[in-house]
Backbone atoms as SQL, in Angstrom:
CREATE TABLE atoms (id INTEGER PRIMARY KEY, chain TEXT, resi INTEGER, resn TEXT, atom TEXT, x REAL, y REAL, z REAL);
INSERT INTO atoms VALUES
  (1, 'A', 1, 'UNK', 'N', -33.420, -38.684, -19.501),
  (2, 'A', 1, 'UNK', 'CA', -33.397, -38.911, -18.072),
  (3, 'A', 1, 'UNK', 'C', -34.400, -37.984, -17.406),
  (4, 'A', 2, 'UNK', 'N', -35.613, -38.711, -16.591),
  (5, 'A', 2, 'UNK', 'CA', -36.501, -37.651, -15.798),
  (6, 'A', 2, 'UNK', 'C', -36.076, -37.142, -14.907),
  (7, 'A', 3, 'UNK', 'N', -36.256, -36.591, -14.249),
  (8, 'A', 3, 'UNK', 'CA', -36.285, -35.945, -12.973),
  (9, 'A', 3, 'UNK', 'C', -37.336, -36.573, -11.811),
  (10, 'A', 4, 'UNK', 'N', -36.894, -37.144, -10.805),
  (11, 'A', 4, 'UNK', 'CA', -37.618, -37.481, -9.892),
  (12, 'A', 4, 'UNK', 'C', -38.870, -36.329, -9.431),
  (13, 'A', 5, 'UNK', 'N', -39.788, -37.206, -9.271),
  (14, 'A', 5, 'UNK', 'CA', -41.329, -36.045, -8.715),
  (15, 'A', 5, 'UNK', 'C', -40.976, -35.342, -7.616),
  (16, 'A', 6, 'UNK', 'N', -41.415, -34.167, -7.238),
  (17, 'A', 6, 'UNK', 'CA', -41.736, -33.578, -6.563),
  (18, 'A', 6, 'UNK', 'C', -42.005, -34.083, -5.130),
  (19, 'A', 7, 'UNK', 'N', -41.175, -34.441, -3.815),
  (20, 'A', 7, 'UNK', 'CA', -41.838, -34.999, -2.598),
  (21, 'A', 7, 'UNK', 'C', -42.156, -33.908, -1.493),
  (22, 'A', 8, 'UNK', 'N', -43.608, -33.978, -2.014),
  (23, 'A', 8, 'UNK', 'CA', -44.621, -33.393, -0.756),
  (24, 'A', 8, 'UNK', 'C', -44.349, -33.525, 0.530),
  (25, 'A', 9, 'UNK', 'N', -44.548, -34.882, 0.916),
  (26, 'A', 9, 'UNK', 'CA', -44.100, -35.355, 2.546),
  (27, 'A', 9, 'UNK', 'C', -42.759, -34.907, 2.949),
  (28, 'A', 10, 'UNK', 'N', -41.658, -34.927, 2.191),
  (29, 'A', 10, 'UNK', 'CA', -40.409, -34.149, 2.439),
  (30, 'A', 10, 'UNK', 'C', -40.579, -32.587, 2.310),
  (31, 'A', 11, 'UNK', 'N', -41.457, -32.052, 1.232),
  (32, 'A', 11, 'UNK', 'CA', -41.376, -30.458, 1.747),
  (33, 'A', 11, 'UNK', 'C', -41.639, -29.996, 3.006),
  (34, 'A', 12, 'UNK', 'N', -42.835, -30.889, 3.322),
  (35, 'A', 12, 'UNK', 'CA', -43.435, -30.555, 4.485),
  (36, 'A', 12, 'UNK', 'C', -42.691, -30.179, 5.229),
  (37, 'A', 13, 'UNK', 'N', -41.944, -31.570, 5.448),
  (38, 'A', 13, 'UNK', 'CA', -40.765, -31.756, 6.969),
  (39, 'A', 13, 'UNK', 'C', -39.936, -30.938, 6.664),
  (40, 'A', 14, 'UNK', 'N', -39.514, -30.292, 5.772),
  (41, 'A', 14, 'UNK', 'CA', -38.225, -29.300, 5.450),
  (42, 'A', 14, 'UNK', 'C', -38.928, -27.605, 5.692),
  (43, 'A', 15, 'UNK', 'N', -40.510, -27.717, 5.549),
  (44, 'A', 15, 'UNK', 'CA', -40.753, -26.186, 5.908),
  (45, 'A', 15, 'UNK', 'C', -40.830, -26.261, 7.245),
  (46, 'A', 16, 'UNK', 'N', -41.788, -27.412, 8.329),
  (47, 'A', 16, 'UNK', 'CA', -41.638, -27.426, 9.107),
  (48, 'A', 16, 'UNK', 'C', -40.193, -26.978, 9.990),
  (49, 'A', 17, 'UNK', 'N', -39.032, -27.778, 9.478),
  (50, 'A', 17, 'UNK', 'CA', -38.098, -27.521, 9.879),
  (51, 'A', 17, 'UNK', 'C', -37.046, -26.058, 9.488),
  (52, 'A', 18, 'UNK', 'N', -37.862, -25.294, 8.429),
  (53, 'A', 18, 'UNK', 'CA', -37.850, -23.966, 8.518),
  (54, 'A', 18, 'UNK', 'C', -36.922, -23.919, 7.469),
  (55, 'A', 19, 'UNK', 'N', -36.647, -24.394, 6.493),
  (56, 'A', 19, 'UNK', 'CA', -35.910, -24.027, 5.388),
  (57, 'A', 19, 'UNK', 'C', -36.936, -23.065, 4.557),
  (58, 'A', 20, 'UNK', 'N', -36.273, -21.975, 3.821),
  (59, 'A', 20, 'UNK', 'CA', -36.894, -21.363, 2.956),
  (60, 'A', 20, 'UNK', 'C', -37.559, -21.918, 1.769),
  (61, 'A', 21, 'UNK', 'N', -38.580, -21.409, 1.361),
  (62, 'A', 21, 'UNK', 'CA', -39.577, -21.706, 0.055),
  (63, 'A', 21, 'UNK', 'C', -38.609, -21.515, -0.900),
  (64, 'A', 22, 'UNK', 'N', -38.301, -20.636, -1.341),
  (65, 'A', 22, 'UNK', 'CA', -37.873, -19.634, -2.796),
  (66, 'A', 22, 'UNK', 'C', -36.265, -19.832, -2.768),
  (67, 'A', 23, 'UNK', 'N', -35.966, -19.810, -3.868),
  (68, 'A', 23, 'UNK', 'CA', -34.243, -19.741, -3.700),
  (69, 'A', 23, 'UNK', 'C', -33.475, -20.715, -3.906),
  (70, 'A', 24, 'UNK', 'N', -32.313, -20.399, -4.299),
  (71, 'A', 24, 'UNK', 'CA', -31.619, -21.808, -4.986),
  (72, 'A', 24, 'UNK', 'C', -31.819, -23.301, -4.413),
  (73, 'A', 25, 'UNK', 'N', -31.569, -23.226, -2.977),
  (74, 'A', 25, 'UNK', 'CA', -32.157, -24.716, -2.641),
  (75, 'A', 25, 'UNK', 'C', -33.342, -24.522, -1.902),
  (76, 'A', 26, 'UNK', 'N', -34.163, -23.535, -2.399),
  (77, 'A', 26, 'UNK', 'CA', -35.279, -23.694, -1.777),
  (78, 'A', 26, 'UNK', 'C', -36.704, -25.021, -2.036),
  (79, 'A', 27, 'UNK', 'N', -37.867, -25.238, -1.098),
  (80, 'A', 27, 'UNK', 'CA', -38.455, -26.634, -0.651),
  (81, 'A', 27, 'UNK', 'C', -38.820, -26.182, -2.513),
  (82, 'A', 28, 'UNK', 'N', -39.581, -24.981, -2.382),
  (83, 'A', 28, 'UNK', 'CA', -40.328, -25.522, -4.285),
  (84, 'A', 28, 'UNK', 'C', -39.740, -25.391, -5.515),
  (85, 'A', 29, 'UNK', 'N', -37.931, -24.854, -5.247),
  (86, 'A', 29, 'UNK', 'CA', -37.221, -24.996, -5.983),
  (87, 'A', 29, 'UNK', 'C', -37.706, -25.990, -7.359),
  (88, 'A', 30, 'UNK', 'N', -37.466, -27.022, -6.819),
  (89, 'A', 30, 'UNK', 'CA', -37.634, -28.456, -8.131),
  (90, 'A', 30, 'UNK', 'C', -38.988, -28.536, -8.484),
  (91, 'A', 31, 'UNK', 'N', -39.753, -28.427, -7.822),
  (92, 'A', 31, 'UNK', 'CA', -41.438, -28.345, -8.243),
  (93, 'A', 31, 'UNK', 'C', -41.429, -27.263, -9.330),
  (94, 'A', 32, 'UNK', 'N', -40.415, -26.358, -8.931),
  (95, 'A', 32, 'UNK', 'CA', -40.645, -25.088, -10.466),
  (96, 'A', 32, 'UNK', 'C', -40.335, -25.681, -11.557),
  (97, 'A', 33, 'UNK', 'N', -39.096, -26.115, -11.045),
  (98, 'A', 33, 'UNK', 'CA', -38.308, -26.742, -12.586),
  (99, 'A', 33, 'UNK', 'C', -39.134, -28.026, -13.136),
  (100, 'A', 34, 'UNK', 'N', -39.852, -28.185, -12.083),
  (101, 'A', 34, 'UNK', 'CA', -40.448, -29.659, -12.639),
  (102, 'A', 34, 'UNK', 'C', -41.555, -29.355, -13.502),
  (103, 'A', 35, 'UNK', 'N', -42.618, -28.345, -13.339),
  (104, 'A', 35, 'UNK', 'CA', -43.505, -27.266, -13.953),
  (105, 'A', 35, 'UNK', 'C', -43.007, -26.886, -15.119),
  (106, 'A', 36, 'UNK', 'N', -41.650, -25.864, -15.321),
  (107, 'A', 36, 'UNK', 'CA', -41.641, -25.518, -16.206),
  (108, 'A', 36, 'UNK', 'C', -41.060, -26.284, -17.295),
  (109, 'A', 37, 'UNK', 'N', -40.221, -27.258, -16.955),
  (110, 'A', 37, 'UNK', 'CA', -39.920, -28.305, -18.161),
  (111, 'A', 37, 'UNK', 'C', -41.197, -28.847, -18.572),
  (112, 'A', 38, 'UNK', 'N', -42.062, -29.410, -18.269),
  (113, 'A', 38, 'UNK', 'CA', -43.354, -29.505, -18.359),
  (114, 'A', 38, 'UNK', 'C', -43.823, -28.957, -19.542),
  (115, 'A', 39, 'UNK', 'N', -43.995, -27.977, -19.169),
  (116, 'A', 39, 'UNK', 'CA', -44.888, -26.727, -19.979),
  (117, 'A', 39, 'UNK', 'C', -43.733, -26.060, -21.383),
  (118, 'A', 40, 'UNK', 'N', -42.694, -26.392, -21.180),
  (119, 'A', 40, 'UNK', 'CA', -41.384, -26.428, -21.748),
  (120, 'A', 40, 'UNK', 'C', -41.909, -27.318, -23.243),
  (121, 'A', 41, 'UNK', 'N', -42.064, -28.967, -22.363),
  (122, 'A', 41, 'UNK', 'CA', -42.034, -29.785, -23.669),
  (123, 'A', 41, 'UNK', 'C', -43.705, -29.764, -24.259),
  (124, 'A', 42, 'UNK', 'N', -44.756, -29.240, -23.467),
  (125, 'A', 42, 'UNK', 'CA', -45.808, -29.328, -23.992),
  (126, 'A', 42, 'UNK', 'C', -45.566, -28.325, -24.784),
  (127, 'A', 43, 'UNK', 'N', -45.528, -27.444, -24.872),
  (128, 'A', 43, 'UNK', 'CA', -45.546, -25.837, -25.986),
  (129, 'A', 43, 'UNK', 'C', -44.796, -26.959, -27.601),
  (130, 'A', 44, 'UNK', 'N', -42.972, -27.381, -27.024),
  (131, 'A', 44, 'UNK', 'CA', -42.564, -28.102, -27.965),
  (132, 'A', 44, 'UNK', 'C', -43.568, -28.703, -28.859),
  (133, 'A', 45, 'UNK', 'N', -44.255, -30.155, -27.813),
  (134, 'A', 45, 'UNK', 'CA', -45.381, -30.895, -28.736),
  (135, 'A', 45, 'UNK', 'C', -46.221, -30.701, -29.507),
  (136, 'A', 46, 'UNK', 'N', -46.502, -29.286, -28.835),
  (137, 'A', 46, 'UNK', 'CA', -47.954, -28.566, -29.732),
  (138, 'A', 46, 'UNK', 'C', -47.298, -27.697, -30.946),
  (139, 'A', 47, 'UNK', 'N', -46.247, -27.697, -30.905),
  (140, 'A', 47, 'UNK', 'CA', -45.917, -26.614, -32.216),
  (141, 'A', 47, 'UNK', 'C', -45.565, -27.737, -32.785),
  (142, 'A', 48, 'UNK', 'N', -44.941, -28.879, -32.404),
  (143, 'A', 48, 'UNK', 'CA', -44.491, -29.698, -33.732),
  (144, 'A', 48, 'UNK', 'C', -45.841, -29.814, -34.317),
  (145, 'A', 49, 'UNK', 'N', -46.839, -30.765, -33.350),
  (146, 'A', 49, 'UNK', 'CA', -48.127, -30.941, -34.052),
  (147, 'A', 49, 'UNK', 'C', -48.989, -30.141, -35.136),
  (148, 'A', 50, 'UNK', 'N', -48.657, -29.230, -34.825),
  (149, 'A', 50, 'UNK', 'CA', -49.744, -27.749, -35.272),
  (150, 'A', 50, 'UNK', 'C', -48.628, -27.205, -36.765),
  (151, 'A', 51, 'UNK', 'N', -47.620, -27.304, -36.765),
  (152, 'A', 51, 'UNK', 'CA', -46.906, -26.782, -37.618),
  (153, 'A', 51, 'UNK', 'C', -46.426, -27.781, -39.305),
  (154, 'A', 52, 'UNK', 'N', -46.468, -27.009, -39.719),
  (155, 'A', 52, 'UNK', 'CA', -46.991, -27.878, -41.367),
  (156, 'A', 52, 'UNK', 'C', -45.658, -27.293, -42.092),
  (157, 'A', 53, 'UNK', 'N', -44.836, -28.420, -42.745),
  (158, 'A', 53, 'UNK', 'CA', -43.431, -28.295, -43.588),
  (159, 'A', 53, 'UNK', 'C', -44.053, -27.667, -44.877),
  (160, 'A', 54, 'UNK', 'N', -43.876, -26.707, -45.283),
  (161, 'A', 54, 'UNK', 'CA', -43.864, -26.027, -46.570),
  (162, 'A', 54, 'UNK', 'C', -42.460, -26.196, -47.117),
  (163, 'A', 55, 'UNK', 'N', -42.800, -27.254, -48.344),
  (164, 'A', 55, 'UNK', 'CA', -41.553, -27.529, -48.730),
  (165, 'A', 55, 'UNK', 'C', -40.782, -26.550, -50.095),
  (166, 'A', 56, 'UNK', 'N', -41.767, -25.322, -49.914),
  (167, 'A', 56, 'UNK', 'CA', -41.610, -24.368, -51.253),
  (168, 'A', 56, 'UNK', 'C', -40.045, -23.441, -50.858),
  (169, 'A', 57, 'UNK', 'N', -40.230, -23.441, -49.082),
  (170, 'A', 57, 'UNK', 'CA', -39.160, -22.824, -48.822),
  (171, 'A', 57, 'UNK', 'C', -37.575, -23.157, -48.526),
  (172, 'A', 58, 'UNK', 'N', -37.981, -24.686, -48.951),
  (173, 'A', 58, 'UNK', 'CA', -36.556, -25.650, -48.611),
  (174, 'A', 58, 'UNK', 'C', -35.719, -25.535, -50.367),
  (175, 'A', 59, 'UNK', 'N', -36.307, -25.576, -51.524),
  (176, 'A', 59, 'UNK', 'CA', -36.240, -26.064, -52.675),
  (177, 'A', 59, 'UNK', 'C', -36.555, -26.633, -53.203),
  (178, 'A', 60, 'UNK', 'N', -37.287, -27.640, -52.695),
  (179, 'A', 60, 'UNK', 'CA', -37.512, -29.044, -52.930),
  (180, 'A', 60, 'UNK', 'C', -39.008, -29.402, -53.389),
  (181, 'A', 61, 'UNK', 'N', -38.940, -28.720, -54.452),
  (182, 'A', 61, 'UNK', 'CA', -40.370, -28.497, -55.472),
  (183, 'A', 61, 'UNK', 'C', -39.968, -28.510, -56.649),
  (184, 'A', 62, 'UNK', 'N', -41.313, -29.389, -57.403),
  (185, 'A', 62, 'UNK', 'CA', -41.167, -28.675, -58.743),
  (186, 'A', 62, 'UNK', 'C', -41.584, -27.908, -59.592),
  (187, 'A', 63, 'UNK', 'N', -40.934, -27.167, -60.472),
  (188, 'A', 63, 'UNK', 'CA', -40.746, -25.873, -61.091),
  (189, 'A', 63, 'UNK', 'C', -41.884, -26.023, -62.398),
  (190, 'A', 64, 'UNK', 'N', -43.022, -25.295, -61.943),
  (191, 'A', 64, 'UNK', 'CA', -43.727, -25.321, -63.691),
  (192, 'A', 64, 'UNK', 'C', -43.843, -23.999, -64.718),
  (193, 'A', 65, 'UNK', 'N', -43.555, -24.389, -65.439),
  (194, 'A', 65, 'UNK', 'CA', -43.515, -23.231, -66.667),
  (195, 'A', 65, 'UNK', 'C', -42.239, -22.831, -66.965);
């Protein structure tokens, strides 16, 4: 399940109307979280990609000599 984007045109009207930036319900509250899940699952992607099963350390080799 995503998370709905980030609405700009609603921050606006909500700083305008003077709600705080920062802070539990603050306007960029969800823009953080939306960022850092982000950057969350990219790191994920790139280590699966980049990372190589060495199967010497599971057992699951065979034994010569």
């Amino acid at each position: 399940m995503r998370n709905q984007s980030f609405n700009f045109d609603e921050a606006l009207k909500q700083l305008q109307s003077g709600k705080n930036l920062l802070g539990t319900d603050g306007i960029l509250t969800p823009l953080i979280k939306q960022l850092t899940e982000a950057a969350l699952q990219a790191e994920i992607e790139h280590y699966l990609s980049t990372t190589s099963i060495d199967t010497r350390k599971n057992g699951y080799y065979s034994k010569n000599g």
